[in-house]
C-alpha positions in Angstrom: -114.1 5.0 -117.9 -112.5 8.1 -115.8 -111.9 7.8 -112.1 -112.9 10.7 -110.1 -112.3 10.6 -106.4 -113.8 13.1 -103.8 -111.9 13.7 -100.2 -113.8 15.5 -97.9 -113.7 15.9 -93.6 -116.8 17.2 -91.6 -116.5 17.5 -88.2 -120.3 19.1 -87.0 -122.2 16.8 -90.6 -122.0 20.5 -92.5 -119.5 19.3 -94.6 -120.6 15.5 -95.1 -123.8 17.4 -96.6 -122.0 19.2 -98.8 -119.9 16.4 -99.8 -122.9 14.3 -100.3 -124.6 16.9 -102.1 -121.2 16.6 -105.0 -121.2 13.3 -104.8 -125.0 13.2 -105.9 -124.0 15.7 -108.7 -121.1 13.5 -109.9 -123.3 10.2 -109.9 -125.9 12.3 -112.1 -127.4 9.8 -114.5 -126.5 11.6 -117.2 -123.0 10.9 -116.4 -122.2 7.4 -117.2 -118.3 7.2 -117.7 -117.2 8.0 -114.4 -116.4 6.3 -111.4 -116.4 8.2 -108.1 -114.7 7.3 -104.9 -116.0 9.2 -102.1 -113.9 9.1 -99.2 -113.1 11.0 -95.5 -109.8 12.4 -95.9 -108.8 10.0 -92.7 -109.1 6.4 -95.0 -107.9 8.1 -98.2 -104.5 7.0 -99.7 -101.9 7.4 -102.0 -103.2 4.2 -104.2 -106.8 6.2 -104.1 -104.9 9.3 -105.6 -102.7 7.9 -108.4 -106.3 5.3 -109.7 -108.3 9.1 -109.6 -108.4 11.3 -113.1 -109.7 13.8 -111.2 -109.8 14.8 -108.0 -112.6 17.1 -105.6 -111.1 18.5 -101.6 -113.7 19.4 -99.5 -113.0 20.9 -95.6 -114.2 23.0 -93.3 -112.4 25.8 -92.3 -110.9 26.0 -89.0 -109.0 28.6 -87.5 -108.8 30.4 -91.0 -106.8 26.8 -92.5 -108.4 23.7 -93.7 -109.2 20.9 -91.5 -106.7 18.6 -89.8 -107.6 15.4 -91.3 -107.8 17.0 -95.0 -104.1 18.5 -94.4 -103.1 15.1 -93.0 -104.0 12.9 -95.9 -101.8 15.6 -97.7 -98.9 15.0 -95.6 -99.1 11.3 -95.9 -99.5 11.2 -99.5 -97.3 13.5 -100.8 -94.0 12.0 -100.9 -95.5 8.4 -102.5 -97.2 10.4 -105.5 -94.8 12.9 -106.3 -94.2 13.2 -110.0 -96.7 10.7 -110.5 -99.9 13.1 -110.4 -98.8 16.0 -112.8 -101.1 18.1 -113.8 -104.4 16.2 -112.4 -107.5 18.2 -112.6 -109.2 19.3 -108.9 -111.9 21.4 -107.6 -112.3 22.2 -103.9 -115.2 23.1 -101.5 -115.5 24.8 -98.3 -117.7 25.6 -95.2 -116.9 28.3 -93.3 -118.0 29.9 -90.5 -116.7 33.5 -91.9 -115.2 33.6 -95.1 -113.8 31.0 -96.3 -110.3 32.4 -97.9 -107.5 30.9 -95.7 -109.0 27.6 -95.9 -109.0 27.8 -99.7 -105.8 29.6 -100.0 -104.3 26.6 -97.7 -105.1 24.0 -100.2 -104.5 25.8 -103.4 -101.0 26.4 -101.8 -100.5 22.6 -101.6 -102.2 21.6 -104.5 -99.6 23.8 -106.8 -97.0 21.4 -105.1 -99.0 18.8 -106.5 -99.0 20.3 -109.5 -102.3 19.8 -109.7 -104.4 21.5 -112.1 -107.6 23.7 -110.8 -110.7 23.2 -113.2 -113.7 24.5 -111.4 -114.0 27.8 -109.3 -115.0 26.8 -105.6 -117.4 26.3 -103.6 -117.5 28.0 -100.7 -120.7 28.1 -98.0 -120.7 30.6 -95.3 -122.9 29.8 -92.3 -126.0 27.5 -92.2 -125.9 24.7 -95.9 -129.3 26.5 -97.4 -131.0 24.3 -99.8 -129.7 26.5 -102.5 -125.7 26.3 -101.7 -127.1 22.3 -101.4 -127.8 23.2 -104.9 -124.6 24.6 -106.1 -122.4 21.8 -104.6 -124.7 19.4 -106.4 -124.8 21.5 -109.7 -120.2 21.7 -108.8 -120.2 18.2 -108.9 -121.8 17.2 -111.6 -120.2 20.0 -113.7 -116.5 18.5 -112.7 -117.9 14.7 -113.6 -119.3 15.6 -116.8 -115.9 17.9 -118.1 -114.0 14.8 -117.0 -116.3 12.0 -119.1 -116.0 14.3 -122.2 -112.6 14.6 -121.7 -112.6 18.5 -121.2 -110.1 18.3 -118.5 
């Protein structure tokens, strides 16, 4: 069994659709080795971060940075995990209001402190969550829980 552990903040229910929408795509029943924690960023800890195999951020972009609570759980975690999460594989979603890019650059900034490992390019959704960028975070999902069970990543 691989641990896979999604951490995700919504503010407006944007993001909690998207999230929903990989957790869905991780819990495909073709995946069967996996076990997914899907947590807001506010109630995730360090314990959740060294059990996870694999790991899926997912914010909204505010201001051109990722959200509060997301950058939170980074700053409380941190310091307990250090050396301890090497090289962990993560994928990251976003929705944005314009583009996207500082959100994303944010967390890839502090996930190379990690020294996590980025497997999957991002999502990112600009504007209104169509049925088809539903879609893509499902299809993101799924493709990060499967690469994990067969031991891709």
């Amino acid at each position: 069994m691989k641990n896979l552990l999604i951490v995700y903040h919504s503010q407006s229910g944007k993001n909690l659709k998207m999230a929903e929408a990989v957790y869905e795509g991780c819990c495909d029943p073709l995946i069967e080795a996996v076990d997914v924690r899907f947590m807001r960023a506010g109630k995730a800890t360090a314990a959740d971060l060294l059990w996870a195999d694999g790991l899926i951020f997912g914010t909204p972009e505010n201001f051109g940075y990722m959200s509060g609570a997301l950058k939170d759980f980074f700053d409380r975690t941190y310091y307990e995990v250090e050396g301890q999460v090497d090289g962990k594989p993560f994928g990251l979603f976003v929705g944005s209001g314009t583009d996207g890019q500082g959100a994303l650059m944010s967390i890839r900034r502090i996930c190379t402190g990690y020294k996590f490992k980025e497997i999957q390019a991002p999502i990112i959704v600009v504007g209104d969550l169509t049925a088809s960028a539903r879609a893509d975070c499902r299809e993101f999902g799924m493709v990060i829980a499967a690469g994990l069970e067969a031991g891709i990543y």
